[in-house]
C-alpha positions, 0 to 999 in steps of 0.5 A: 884662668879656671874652668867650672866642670860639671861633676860626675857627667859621666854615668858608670856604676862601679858597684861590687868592684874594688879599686885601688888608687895610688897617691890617693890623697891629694891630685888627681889620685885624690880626684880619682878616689873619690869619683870611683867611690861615687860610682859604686866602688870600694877604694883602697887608699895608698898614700904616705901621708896618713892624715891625709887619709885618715881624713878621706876614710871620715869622708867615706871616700873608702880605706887608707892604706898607708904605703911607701910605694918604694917597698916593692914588695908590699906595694905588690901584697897591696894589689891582690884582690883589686878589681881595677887598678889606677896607677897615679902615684908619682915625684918630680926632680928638674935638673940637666942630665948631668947635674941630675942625683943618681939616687933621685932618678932611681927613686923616681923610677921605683915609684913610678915604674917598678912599683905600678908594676907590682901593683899589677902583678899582684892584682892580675891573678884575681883579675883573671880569675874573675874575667874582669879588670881594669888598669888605668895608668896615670902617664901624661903628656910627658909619656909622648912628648919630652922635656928639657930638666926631666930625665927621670920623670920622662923616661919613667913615664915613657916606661910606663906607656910600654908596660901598660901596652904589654899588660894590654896584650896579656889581658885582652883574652881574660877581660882584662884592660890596661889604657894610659891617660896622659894629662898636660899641666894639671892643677894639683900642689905640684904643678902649683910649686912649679909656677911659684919656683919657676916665677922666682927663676924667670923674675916674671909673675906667676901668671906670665909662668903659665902662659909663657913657660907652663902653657908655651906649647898648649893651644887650650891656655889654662890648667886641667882640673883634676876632676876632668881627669877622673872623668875619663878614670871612671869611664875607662873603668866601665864596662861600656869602655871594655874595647878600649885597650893598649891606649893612650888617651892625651888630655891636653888641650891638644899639646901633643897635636901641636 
């Protein structure tokens, strides 16, 4: 089931700000990237895959900035001078604990831990010195909740909630805020793969994997397009936004109510 989603409902003016978006060519980075650059923003790429935004820059969406976010130290270089900062960028391995690569879950863990770290400690002298700054952390429902097969994933995002509240503290005096968006099952290409691998495991099709397995524990029975997501980014970006802070703001069709 698809939804059709007004774009752009929210008014905000981003102009004179610059953004930096991780894991910015495809998803909800993609989603994110190009509402900002809508809203008035300069946004800076950051992506592995080069085409990909080359393709964006053509679009005029805004600058690629080619990165393999596991080098820490340029992915900290990438942050300075950003105005806003929306951590997105993320990888996914399901495997039982015991079975799970250790090189994997420390993979996991520097691309979506370590590295939103650097990027922010890059930008956060800038932000400070201007008064203003906005850190949008892409968590999700799994920052809240557990599940079963995803160690990594869960505890880098559960890492990610404690450093985006802790920024929150730090910032609350120089302007600057740190809020987590916590989204459910989001049609991207990787929530795509998971419905096809988990169809051939369970020998069910692909629309039983969504109801039955995907969406067993949300009440709203469909994806999240990724537009909704960038929605709430952009607002959380505003100055209208500037008291929201420390904050995780599920977009789940009410799962972690449940």
């Amino acid at each position: 089931m698809t939804t059709e989603v007004s774009p752009h409902t929210v008014q905000v003016d981003l102009t004179g700000r610059t953004a930096l978006v991780t894991g910015a060519a495809s998803g909800i980075g993609l989603a994110c990237a190009r509402r900002l650059s809508t809203a008035g923003a300069s946004v800076y790429l950051v992506d592995v895959d080069g085409p990909a935004l080359a393709a964006l820059v053509e679009e005029g969406v805004g600058e690629a900035v080619e990165l393999d976010l596991t080098d820490l130290d340029s992915a900290e270089e990438a942050g300075r001078g950003a105005d806003i900062v929306v951590n997105n960028a993320g990888v996914q391995t399901v495997a039982p604990v015991q079975d799970f690569p250790p090189d994997r879950f420390s993979l996991i863990l520097r691309v979506m831990l370590e590295a939103p770290f650097r990027v922010v400690r890059g930008a956060l002298p800038h932000m400070y010195e201007r008064g203003w700054g906005r850190v949008v952390n892409i968590s999700s429902v799994h920052g809240l909740r557990a599940s079963a097969y995803k160690s990594a994933y869960v505890a880098a995002k559960h890492g990610l909630e404690g450093l985006s509240k802790v920024i929150a503290l730090e910032g609350a005096g120089q302007g600057v805020t740190s809020n987590c968006v916590n989204p459910g099952y989001v049609r991207t290409a990787l929530v795509e793969k998971q419905i096809a691998d988990q169809a051939t495991a369970h020998d069910i099709p692909e629309e039983r994997v969504l109801s039955e397995v995907l969406l067993a524990r949300t009440p709203v029975k469909r994806l999240i397009e990724p537009s909704e997501v960038a929605e709430l980014v952009a607002y959380l970006c505003s100055d209208d936004a500037s008291f929201i802070n420390g904050a995780s703001l599920p977009v789940d069709g009410a799962w972690s109510a449940s």
